[in-house]
C-alpha positions in Angstrom: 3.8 43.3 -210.8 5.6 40.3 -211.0 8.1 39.9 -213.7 10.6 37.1 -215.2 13.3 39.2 -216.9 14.0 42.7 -216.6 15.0 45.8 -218.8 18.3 46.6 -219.3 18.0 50.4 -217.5 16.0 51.6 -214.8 15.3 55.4 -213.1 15.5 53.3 -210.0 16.2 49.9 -208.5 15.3 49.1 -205.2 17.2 46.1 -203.9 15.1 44.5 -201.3 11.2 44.2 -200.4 11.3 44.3 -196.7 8.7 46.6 -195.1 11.2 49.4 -195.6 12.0 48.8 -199.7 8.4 47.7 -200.1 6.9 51.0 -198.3 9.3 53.3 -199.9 8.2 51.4 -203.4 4.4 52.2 -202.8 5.3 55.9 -201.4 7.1 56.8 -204.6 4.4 55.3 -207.1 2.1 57.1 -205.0 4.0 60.7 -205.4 4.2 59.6 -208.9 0.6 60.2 -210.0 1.1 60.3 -213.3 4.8 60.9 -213.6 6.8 58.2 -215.6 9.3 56.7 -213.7 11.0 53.0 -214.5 11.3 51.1 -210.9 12.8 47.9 -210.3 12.4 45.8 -206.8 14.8 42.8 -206.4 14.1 40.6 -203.6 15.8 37.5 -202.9 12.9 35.4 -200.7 10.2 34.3 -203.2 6.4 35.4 -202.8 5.0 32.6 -201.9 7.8 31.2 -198.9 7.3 31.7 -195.5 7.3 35.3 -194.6 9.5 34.1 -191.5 12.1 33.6 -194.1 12.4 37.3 -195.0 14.4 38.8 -192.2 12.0 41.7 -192.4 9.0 39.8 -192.0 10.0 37.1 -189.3 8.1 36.4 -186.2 8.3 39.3 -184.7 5.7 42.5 -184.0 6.2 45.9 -184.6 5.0 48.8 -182.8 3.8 51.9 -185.4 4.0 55.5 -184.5 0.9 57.3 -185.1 3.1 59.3 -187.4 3.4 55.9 -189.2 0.2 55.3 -189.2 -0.5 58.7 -190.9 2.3 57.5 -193.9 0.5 54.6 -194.2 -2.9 55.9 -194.8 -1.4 57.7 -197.1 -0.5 55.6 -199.2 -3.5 53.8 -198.9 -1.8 50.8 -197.1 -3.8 51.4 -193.8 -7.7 50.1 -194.5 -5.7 46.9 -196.0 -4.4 46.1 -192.0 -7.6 46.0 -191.0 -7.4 44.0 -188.0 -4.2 42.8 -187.6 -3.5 46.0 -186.0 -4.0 46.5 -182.3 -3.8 50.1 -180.8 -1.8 51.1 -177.5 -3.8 53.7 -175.8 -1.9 54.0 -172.7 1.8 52.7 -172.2 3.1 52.0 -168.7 6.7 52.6 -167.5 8.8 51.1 -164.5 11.7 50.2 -163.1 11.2 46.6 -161.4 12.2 46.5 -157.8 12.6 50.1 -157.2 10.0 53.3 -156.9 9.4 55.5 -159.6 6.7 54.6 -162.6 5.2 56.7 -165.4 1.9 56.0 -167.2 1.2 58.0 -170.8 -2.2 57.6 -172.3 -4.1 59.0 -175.5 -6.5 61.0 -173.9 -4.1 62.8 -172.3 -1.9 63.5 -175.7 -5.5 63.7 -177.4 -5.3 61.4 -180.0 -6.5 58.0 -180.9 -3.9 56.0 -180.0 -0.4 56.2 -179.0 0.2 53.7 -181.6 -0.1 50.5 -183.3 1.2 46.9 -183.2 1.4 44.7 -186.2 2.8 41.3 -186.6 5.6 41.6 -189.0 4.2 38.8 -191.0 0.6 40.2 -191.6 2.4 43.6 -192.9 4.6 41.9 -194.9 1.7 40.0 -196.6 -0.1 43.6 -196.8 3.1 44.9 -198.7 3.7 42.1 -201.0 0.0 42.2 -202.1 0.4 46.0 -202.8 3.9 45.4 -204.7 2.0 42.4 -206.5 -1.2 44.9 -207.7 1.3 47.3 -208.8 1.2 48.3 -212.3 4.2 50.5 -212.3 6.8 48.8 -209.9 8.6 46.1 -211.5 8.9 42.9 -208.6 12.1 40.3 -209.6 11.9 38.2 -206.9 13.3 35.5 -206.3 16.5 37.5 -207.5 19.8 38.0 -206.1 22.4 40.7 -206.8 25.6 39.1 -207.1 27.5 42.4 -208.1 27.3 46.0 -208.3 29.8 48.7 -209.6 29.8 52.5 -210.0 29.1 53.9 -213.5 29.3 57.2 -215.6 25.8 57.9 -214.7 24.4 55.4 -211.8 25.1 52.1 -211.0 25.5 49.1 -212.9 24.4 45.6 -210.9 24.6 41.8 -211.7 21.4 39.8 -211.3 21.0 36.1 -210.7 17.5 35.0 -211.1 16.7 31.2 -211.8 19.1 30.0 -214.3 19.6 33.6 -215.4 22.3 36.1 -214.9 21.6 39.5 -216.0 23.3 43.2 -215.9 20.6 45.7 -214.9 21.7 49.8 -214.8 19.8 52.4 -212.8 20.4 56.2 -212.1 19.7 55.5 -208.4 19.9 52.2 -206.8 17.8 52.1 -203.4 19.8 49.6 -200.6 16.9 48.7 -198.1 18.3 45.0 -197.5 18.7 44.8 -194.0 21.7 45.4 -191.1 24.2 42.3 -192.9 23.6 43.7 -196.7 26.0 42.2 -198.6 25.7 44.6 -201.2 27.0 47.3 -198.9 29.4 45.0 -197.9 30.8 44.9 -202.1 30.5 48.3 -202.2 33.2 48.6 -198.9 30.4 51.3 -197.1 31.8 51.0 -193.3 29.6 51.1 -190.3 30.0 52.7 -186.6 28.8 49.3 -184.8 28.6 49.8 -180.8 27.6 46.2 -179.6 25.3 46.6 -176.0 26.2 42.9 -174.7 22.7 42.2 -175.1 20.4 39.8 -176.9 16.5 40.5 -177.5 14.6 37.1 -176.6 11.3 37.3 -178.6 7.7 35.5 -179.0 4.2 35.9 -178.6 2.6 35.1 -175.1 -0.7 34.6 -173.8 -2.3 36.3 -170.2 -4.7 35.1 -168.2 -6.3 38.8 -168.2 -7.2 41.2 -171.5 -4.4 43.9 -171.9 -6.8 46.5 -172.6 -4.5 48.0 -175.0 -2.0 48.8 -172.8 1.6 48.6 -173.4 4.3 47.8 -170.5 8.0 48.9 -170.6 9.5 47.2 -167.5 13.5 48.2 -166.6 15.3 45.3 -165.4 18.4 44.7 -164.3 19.5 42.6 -168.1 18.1 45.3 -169.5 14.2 46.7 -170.5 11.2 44.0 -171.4 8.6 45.3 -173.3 5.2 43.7 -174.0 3.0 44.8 -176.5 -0.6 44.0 -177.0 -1.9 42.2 -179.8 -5.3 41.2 -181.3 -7.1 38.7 -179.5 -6.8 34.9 -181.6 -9.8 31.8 -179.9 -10.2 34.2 -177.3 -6.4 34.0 -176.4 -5.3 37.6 -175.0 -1.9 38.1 -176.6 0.9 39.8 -176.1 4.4 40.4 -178.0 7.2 39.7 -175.8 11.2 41.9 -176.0 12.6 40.4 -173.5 16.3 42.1 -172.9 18.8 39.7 -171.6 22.6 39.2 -170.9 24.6 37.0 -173.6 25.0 34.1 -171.2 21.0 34.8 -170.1 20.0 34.3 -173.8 22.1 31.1 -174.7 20.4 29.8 -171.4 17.2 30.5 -172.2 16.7 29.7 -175.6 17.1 26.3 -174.4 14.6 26.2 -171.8 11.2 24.6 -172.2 8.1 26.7 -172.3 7.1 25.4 -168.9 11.1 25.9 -167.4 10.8 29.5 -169.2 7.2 30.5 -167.9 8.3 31.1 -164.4 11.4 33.4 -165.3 9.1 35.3 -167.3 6.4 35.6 -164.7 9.2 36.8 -162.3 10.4 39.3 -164.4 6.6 40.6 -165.5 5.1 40.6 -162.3 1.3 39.8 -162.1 -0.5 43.5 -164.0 -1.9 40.4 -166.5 -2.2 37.4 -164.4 -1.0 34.7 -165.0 1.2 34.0 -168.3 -0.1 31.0 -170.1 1.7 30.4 -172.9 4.8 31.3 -174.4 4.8 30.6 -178.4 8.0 29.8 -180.0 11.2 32.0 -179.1 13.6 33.7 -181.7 17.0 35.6 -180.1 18.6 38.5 -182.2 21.3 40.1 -180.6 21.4 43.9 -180.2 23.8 46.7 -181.3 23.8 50.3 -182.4 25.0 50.5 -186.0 24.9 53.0 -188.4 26.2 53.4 -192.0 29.2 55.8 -191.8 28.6 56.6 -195.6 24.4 56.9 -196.5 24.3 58.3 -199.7 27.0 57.8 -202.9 26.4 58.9 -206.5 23.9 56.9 -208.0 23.4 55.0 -204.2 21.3 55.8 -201.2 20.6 53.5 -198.3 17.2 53.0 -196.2 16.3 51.0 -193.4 18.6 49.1 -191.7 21.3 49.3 -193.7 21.5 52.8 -192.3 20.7 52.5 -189.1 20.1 50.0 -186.8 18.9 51.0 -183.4 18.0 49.2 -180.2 13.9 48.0 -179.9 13.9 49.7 -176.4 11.8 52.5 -177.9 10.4 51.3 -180.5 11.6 53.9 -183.0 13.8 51.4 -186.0 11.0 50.9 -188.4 9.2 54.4 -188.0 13.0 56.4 -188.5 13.4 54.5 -191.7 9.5 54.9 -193.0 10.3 58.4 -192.1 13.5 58.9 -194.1 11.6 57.1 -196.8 9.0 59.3 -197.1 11.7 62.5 -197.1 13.6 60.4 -199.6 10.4 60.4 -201.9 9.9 64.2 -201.3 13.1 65.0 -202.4 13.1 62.7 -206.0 9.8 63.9 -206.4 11.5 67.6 -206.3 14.4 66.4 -208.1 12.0 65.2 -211.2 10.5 68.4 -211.5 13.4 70.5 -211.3 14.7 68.9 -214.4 17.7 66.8 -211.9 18.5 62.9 -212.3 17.3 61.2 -209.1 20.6 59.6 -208.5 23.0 63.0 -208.8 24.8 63.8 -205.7 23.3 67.0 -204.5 19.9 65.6 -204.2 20.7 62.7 -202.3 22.8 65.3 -200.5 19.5 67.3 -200.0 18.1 64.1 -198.5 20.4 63.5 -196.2 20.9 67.1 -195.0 16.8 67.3 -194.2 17.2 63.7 -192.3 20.3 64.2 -190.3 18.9 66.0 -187.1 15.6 63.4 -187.1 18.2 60.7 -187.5 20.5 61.9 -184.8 18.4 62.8 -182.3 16.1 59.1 -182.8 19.5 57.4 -182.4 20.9 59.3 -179.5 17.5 58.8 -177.6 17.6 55.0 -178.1 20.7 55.0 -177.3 21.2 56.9 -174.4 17.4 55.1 -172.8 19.5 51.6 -173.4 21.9 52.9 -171.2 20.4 54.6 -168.3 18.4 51.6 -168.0 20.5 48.6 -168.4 22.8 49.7 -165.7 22.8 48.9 -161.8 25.5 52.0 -161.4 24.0 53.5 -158.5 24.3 57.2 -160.4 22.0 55.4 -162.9 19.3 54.2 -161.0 19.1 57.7 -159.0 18.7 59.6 -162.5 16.0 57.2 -164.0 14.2 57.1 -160.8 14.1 61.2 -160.7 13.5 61.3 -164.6 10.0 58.4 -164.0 9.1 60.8 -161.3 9.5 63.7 -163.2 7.6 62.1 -166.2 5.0 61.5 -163.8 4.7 64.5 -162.2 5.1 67.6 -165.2 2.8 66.7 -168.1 4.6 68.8 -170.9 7.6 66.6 -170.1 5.5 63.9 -170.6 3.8 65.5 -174.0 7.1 66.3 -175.3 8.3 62.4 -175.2 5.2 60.9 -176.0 4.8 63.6 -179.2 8.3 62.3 -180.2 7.9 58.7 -179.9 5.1 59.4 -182.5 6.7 60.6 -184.7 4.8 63.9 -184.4 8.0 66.0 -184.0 10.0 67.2 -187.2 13.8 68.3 -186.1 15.1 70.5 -187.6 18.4 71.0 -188.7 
């Protein structure tokens, strides 16, 4: 629920309403039940600005794990998508210009669908509805925190809202504000930042052919382009386009027209589609590994981005931190009833001890993928055309990496 001017103390505050501190909000009042427990969401874009605005919610798609899917249903968040979800039955892997190609499908891991793609901006409408409905999440929004500061029990933060400035305390205070928080910043949290040399070129493009719900990871030389399908808009057949290129590639190209850029692109694609008809407008991010050297204080714990911040190669960002949100929930839910305060140091310890292995081996997958497959190093290309063959050829291999990138697989630590 919406409100103007907030307490003086909450149990928690999340600051930010992304999809991460949004779904994290609705998991916990879901765990809840009946439980009493004060929560605070600060989020600086207001409700009724363009989504594209909110970094979380900008023009790009997401893919959803079926594991994600699961969380969401959940929570009751799933029936709410409706149709702005499209699933990806089969995904198709390959190298361009060399042998060696790898098709997983749902039949073969017997499930509905390998996954999901959403537009960022439909979820994040989803999300802010669900916030909105809320009767036991507090929304302050459009807020900014201007400071925050370690107390005897918590953390103590300054809030500019309107004309307002106002000090707000909380036991726990939830970061989930994206990869630049300045809050983390304040709070002098260092990050492990490995920058690939790469920028991600993406937009929404139209075939000539239906994509049937298939999804296409195609290796290149600049690194991988994924496309992933998307509903159907006038008949349009549409697809999401994460188009890996060199630094100098992406300052080039975000200049180019859509007719100058349509040729590249069909180059690069190939034909599996037909033609490429359109090419909406393009956004460039540009990519890095980065992760949070410190994820939990007293009092502080951090989600999303903030955390972690992984290459889209594999599609694995947003379903690590919906994961760690949901383990995050377990554990206050366990705190409450063991008497603890949800912001002392060996739970969010307990948090981050369950989390570490998921979060370690997620990264170094992502990690090591962007690698093997943004290289021309002729080692390189021999161990990525042996590892599509073997994919192709032994199906538990193939079950083992399609289970993970569902998010069906718990490490353990």
């Amino acid at each position: 629920m919406q409100i103007t001017k907030p307490e003086k103390f909450y149990d928690l505050v999340v600051v930010g309403g992304g999809m991460v501190g949004a779904s994290f909000c609705c998991a916990l009042e879901e765990a809840l039940g009946d439980k009493p427990l004060s929560i605070l969401v600060i989020e600086a874009i207001p409700p009724n600005a363009n989504l594209a605005k909110q970094s979380s919610f900008d023009a790009r798609s997401t893919a959803l794990s079926f594991g994600t899917r699961k969380f969401f249903e959940g929570i009751d968040l799933w029936k709410m998508l409706g149709e702005a979800v499209s699933a990806i039955h089969e995904i198709q892997v390959s190298d361009r210009g060399r042998l060696g190609s790898v098709e997983i499908n749902a039949d073969e891991q017997n499930v509905e669908a390998l996954g999901y793609v959403v537009e960022n901006k439909l979820l994040g409408q989803v999300l802010n509805a669900k916030l909105n409905e809320s009767k036991k999440i507090s929304l302050l929004c459009p807020a900014l925190v201007s400071s925050v500061k370690a107390i005897e029990k918590g953390m103590q933060l300054r809030l500019t809202h309107g004309d307002l400035e106002t000090n707000v305390g909380a036991s726990l205070v939830v970061l989930a504000d994206g990869g630049k928080s300045p809050v983390c910043e304040q709070l002098g949290i260092a990050r492990s930042i490995e920058r690939y040399d790469q920028h991600a070129l993406i937009a929404n493009i139209v075939f000539e052919k239906s994509h049937q719900h298939v999804a296409f990871e195609r290796f290149t030389d600049t690194g991988p382009l994924a496309v992933l399908p998307l509903p159907s808009i006038e008949g349009k057949n549409r697809g999401s386009l994460v188009w890996t290129l060199s630094v100098e590639q992406a300052d080039q190209y975000r200049e180019l027209s859509e007719a100058e850029l349509l040729p590249l692109l069909q180059e690069r694609f190939g034909y599996k589609l037909g033609k490429i008809l359109e090419i909406g407008e393009t956004f460039v991010y540009p990519l890095s590994l980065s992760i949070a050297k410190e994820q939990v204080r007293p009092g502080l714990a951090l989600l999303g981005n903030v955390a972690h911040t992984l290459h889209p190669v594999a599609g694995q960002g947003l379903n690590l931190a919906l994961r760690d949100a949901r383990a995050l929930v377990d554990v206050l839910i366990s705190a409450r009833e063991r008497g603890l305060g949800v912001g002392e140091m060996n739970v969010l310890l307990e948090y981050v001890a369950g989390q570490e292995a998921d979060q370690a081996i997620t990264t170094q997958f992502t990690h090591n993928i962007t690698k093997l497959f943004s290289s021309n190093n002729e080692a390189k290309v021999w161990l990525r055309k042996f590892g599509l063959v073997a994919l192709e050829l032994l199906p538990n291999v193939r079950r083992s990496l399609a289970e993970r990138a569902m998010g069906l697989v718990k490490s353990k630590s």
